[in-house]
Wavefront OBJ file of the C-alpha trace (Angstrom):
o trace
v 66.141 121.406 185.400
v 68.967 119.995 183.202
v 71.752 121.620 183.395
v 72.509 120.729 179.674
v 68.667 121.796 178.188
v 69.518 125.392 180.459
v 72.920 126.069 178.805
v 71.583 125.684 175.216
v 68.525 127.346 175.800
v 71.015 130.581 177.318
v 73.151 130.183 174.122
v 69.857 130.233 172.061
v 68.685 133.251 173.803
v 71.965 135.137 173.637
v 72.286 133.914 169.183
v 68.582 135.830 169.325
v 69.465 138.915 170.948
v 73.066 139.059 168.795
v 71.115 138.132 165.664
v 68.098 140.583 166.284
v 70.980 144.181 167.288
v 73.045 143.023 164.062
v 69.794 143.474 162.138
v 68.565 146.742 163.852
v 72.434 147.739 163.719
v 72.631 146.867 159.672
v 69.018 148.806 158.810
v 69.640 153.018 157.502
v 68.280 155.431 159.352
v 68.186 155.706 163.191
v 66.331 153.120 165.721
v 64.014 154.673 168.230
v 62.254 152.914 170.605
v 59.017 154.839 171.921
v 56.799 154.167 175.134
v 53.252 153.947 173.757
v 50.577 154.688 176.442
v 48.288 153.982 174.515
v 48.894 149.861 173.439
v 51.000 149.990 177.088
v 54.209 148.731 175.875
v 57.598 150.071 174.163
v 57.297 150.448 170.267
v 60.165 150.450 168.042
v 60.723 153.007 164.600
v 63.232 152.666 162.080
v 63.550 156.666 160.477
v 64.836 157.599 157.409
v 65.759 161.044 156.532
v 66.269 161.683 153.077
v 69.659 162.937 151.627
v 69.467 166.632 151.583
v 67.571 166.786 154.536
v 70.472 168.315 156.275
v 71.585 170.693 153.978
v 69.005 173.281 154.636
v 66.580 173.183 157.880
v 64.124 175.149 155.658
v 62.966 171.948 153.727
v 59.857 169.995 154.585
v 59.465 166.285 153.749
v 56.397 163.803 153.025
v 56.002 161.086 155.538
v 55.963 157.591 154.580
v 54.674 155.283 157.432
v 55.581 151.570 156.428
v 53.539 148.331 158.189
v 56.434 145.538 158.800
v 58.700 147.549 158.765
v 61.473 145.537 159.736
v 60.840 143.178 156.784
v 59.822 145.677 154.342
v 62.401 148.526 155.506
v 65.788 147.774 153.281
v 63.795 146.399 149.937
v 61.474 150.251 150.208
v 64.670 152.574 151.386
v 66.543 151.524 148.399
v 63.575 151.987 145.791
v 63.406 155.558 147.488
v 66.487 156.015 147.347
v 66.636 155.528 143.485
v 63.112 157.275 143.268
v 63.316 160.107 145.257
v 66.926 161.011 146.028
v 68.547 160.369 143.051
v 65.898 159.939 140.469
v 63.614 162.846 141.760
v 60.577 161.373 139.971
v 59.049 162.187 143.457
v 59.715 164.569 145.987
v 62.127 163.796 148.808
v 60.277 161.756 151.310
v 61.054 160.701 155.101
v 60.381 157.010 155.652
v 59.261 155.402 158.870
v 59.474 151.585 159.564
v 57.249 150.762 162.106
v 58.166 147.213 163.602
v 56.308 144.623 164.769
v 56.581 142.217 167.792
v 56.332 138.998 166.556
v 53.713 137.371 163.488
v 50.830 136.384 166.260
v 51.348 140.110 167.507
v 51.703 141.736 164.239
v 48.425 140.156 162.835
v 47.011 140.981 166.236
v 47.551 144.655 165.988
v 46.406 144.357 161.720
v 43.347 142.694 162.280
v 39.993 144.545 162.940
v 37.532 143.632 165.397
v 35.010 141.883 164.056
v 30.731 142.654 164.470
v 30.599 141.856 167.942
v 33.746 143.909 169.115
v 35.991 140.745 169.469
v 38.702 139.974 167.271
v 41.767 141.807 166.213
v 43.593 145.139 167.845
v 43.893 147.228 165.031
v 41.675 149.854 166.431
v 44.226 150.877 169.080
v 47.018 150.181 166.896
v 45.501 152.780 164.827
v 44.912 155.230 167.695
v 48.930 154.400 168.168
v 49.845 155.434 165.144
v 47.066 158.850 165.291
v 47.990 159.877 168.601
v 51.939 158.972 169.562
v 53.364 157.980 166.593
v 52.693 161.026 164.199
v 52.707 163.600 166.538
v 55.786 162.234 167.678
v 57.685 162.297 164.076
v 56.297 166.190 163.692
v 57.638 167.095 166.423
v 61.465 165.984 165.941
v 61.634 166.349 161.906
v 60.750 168.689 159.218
v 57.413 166.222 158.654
v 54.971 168.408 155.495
v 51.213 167.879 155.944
v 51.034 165.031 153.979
v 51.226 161.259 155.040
v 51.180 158.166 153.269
v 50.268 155.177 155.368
v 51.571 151.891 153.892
v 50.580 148.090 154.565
v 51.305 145.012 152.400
v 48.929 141.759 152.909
v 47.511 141.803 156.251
v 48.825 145.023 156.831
v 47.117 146.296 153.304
v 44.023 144.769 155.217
v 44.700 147.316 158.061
v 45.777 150.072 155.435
v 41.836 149.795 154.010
v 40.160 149.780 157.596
v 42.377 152.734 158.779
v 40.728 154.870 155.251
v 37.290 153.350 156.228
v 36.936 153.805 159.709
v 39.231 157.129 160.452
v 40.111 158.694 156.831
v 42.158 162.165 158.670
v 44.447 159.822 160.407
v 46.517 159.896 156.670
v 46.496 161.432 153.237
v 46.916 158.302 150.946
v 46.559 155.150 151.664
v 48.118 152.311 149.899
v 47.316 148.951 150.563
v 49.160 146.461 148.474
v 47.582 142.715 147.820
v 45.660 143.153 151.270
v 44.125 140.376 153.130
v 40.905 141.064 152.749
v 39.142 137.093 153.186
v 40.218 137.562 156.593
v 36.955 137.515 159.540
v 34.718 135.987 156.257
v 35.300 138.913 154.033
v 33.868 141.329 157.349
v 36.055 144.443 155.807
v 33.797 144.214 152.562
v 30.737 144.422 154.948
v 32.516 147.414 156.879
v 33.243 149.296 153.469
v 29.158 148.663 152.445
v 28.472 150.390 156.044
v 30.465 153.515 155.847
v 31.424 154.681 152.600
v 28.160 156.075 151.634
v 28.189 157.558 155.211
v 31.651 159.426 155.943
v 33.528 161.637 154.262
v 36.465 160.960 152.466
v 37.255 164.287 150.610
v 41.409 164.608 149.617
v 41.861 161.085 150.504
v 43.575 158.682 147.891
v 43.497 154.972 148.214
v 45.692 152.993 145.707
v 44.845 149.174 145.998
v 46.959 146.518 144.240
v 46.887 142.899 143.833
v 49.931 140.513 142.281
v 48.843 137.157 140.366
v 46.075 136.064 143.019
v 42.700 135.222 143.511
v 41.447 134.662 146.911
v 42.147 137.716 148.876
v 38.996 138.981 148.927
v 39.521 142.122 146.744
v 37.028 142.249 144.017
v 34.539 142.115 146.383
v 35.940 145.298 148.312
v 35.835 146.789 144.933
v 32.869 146.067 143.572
v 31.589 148.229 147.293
v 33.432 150.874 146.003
v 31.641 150.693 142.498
v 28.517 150.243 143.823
v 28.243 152.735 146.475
v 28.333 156.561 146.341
v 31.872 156.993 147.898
v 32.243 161.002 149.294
v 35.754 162.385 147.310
v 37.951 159.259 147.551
v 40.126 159.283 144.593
v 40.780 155.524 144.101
v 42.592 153.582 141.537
v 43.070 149.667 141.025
v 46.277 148.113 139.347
v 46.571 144.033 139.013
v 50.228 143.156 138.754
v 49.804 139.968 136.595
v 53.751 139.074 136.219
v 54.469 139.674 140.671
v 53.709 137.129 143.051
v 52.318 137.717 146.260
v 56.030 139.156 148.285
v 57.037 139.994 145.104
v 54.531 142.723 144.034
v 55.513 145.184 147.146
v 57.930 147.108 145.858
v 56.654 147.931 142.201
v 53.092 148.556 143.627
v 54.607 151.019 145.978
v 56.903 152.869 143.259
v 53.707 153.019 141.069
v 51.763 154.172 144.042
v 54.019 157.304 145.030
v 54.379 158.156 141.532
v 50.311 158.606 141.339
v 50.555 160.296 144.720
v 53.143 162.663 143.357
v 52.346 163.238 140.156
v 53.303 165.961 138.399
v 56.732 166.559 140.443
v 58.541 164.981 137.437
v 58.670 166.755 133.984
v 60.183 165.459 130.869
v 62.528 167.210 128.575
v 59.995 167.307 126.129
v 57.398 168.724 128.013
v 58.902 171.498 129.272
v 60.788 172.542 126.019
v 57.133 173.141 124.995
v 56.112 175.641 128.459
v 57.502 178.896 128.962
v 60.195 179.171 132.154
v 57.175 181.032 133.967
v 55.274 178.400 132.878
v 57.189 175.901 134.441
v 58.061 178.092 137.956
v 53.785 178.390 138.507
v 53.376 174.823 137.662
v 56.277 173.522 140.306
v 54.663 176.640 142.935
v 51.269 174.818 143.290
v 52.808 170.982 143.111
v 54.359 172.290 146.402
v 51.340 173.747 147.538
v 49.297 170.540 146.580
v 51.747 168.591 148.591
v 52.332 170.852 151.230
v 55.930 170.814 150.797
v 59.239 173.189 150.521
v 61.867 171.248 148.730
v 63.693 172.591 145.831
v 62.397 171.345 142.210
v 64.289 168.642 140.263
v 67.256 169.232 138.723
v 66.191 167.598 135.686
v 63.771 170.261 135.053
v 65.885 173.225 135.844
v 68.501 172.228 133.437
v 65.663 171.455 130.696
v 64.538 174.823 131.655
v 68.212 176.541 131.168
v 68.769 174.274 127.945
v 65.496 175.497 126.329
v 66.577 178.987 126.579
v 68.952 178.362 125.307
v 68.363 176.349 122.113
v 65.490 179.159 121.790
v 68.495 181.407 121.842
v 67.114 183.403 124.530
v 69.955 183.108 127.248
v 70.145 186.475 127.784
v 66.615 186.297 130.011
v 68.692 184.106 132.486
v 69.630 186.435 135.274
v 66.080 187.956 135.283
v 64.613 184.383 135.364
v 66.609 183.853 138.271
v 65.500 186.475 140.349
v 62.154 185.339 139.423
v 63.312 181.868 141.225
v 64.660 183.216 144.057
v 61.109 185.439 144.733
v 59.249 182.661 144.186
v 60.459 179.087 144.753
v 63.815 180.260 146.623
v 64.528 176.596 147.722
v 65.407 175.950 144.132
v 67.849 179.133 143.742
v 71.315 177.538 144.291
v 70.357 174.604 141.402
v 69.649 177.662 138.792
v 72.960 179.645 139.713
v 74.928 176.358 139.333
v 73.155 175.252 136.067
v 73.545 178.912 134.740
v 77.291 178.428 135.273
v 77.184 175.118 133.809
v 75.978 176.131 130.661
v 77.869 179.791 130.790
v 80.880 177.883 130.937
v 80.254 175.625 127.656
v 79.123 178.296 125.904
v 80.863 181.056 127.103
v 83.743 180.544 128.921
v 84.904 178.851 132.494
v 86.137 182.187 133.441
v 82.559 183.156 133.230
v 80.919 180.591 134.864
v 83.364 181.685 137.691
v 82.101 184.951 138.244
v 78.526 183.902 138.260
v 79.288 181.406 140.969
v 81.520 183.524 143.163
v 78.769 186.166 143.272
v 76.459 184.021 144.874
v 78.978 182.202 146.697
v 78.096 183.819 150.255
v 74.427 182.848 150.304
v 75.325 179.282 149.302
v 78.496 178.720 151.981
v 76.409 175.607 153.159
v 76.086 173.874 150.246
v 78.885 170.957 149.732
v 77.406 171.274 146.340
v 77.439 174.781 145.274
v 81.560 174.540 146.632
v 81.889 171.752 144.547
v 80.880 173.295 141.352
v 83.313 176.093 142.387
v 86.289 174.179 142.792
v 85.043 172.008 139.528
v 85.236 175.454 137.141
v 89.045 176.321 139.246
v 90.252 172.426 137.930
v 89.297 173.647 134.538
v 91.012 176.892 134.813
v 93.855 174.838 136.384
v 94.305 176.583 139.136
v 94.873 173.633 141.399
v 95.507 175.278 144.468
v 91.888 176.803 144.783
v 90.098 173.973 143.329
v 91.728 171.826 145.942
v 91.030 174.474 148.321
v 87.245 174.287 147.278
v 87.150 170.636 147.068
v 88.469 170.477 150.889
v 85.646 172.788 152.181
v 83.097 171.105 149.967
v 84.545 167.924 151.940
v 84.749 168.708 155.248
v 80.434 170.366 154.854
v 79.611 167.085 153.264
v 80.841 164.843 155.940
v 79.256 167.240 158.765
v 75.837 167.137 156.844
v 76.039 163.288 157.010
v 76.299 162.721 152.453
v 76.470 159.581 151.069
v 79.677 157.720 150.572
v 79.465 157.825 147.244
v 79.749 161.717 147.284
v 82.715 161.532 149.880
v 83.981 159.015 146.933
v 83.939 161.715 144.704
v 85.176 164.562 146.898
v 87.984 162.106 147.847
v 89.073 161.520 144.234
v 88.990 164.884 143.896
v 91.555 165.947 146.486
v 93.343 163.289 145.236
v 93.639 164.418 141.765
v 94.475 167.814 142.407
v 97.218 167.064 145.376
v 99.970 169.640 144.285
l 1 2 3 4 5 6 7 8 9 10 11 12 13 14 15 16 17 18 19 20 21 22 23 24 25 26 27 28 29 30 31 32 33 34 35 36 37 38 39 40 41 42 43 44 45 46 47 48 49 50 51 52 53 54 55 56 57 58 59 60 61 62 63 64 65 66 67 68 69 70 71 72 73 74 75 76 77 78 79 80 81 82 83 84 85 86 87 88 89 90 91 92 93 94 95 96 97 98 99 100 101 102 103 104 105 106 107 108 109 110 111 112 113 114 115 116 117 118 119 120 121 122 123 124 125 126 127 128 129 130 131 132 133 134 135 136 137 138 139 140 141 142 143 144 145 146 147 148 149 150 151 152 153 154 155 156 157 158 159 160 161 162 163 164 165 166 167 168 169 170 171 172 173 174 175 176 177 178 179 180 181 182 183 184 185 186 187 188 189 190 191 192 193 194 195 196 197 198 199 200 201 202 203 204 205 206 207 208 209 210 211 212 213 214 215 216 217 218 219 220 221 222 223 224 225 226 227 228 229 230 231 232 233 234 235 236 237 238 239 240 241 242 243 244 245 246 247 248 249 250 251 252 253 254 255 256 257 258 259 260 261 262 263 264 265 266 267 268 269 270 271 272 273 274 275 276 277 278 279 280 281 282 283 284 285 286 287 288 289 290 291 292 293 294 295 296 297 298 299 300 301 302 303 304 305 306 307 308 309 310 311 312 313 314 315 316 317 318 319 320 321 322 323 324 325 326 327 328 329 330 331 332 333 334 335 336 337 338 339 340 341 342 343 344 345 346 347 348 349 350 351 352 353 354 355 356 357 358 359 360 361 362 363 364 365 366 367 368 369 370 371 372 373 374 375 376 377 378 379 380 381 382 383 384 385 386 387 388 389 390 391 392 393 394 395 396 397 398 399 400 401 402 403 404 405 406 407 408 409 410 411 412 413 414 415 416 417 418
């Protein structure tokens, strides 16, 4: 061997593995690698737990499973991020990256077998994800009954045969520009075969193609048209103005906002419910999702604000106790907006007796210690809002925040420094 062709091929090697950790090492969330019986070889996960999931262990999150997810993973974390976290136009979701090994592997494990049983792997990737994958993630997080299995091109191709062939393995199924020319079209001849046949009943399938002809998709859903398809809720969106790597990320936002729908109310709409109203509407969103999150804080200041513009803020406390019997998750959000709007219209000395009554239920909360300290700056009483600030600090670093709430913490301390 030459010596020469042996040293570069080492230093090639080495580049590869350096290159491939820095990735793993640069992507949010944890890496996990897991030892799949049933494809016989180690699989790795890239997990994302959503920003509050720490604060209290009586939440319970959405799964989002994500095809490629080592090229898909950073573009779809920060869309959630800004969705679900910070925009709450969606509930709090966990994602889950599932990696591939390789393109010939990765279109291995997406492709179906075809007629004769040849073909593609997806069958047992599918069993992978059925039998070790999502058992695994319920069993280590706070995972809600309700999965969302996500696969772009190719994988959109596996997305549609996962629905077709086992439709419990997931809850929605979003397939996004999906491959579906590949094996001569054989999916479309799968989809004739079995929709009429299985059931399909709570299952949602949101399909979505960018500026592109050939992939096979009118076909699929002219199947769907034509045949007698048991409960599937479907819907079809052409993305006219997205290319084909383009179109992932807006076709998924749309997508989780169908899914979803309902968790996010306007301003206006509310101002036009009653608070009960809008309690018994957010009560069976959470039962239709089969989650236990609190409810936007968008809607519970619209909430506070309309009762007060209907000059009805004396029905506060009671409404509150109404929260706390029936969607207690949201309680602490209330109290603080209560405060909030107590000490505009009121006075901060007030808004400081509403928060300090609650204040030993809501010890945990970085944010409920926040507001606290917030209400003892504007009384300038510097020593206890510093004081506050500090404790709201030290809980927000332990329960893993984001940096930009350390930023403000920080500042904070800063600020009031005697």
């Amino acid at each position: 061997m030459n010596k020469n062709v042996g040293i570069k091929s080492m230093v090639v090697f080495l580049l590869l593995c350096v290159l491939g950790a820095a990735a793993n090492a640069d992507a949010p969330g944890e890496r996990i690698t897991l030892k799949s019986e049933v494809l016989q070889e180690e699989r790795a996960i890239q997990v994302l737990l959503p920003e509050g999931y720490w604060i209290d262990k009586d939440t319970s999150y959405p799964v989002v499973y994500l095809l490629d997810g080592d090229y898909n993973f950073h573009g779809v974390s920060g869309m959630l991020d800004l969705l679900a976290n910070k925009g709450q136009m969606i509930p709090e979701v966990i994602l889950v990256g599932i990696a591939d090994k390789g393109t010939l592997r990765y279109r291995e494990n997406m492709t179906p077998a075809n007629g004769d049983g040849k073909g593609g792997n997806a069958g047992q990737f599918l069993n992978f994800l059925e039998k070790e994958l999502k058992p695994y993630i319920d069993r280590h997080y706070r995972s809600a009954p309700n999965a969302t299995l996500v696969g772009q091109s190719i994988g959109g191709l596996f997305t549609i045969n996962a629905l077709l062939q086992k439709p419990d393995s997931f809850d929605h199924y979003v397939a996004i520009s999906p491959a579906l020319w590949v094996g001569d079209h054989q999916l479309e001849k799968t989809a004739a075969e079995l929709v009429g046949k299985n059931s399909y009943r709570g299952k949602t399938l949101h399909l979505s193609l960018a500026d592109e002809t050939r992939m096979g998709v009118y076909g699929f859903l002219e199947v769907l048209d034509r045949k007698e398809v048991q409960g599937i809720e479907w819907q079809f969106t052409r993305y006219g103005d997205e290319n084909h790597n383009s179109v992932g990320l807006p076709a998924l936002r749309d997508s989780l906002k169908e899914i979803f729908e309902g968790w996010y109310l306007s301003g206006s709409e509310i101002s036009a419910m009653e608070p009960d109203g809008v309690l018994a509407h957010y009560r069976a969103r959470m039962d239709a999702f089969g989650i236990n999150q609190p409810i936007p804080t968008s809607s519970v200041k619209s909430v506070i604000r309309a009762l007060y513009n209907r000059e009805r803020a004396g029905e506060i406390d009671a409404l509150v106790a109404r929260v706390r019997r029936d969607l207690p998750m949201s309680e602490r959000d209330f109290i603080i907006m209560q405060a909030a709007y107590a000490g505009h219209f009121d006075s901060p000395k007030r808004a400081l007796e509403i928060l300090r009554e609650s204040e030993s239920r809501f010890s945990a909360s970085a944010k409920y210690l926040q507001e606290i300290a917030g209400v003892y700056e504007q009384l300038d009483n510097r020593r206890k809002a510093r004081e506050y600030y500090g404790r709201a600090a030290a809980l927000a670093e332990r329960q893993n925040a984001g940096q930009w709430q350390m930023n403000i913490l920080n500042a904070a301390l800063v600020r009031t420094e005697a």
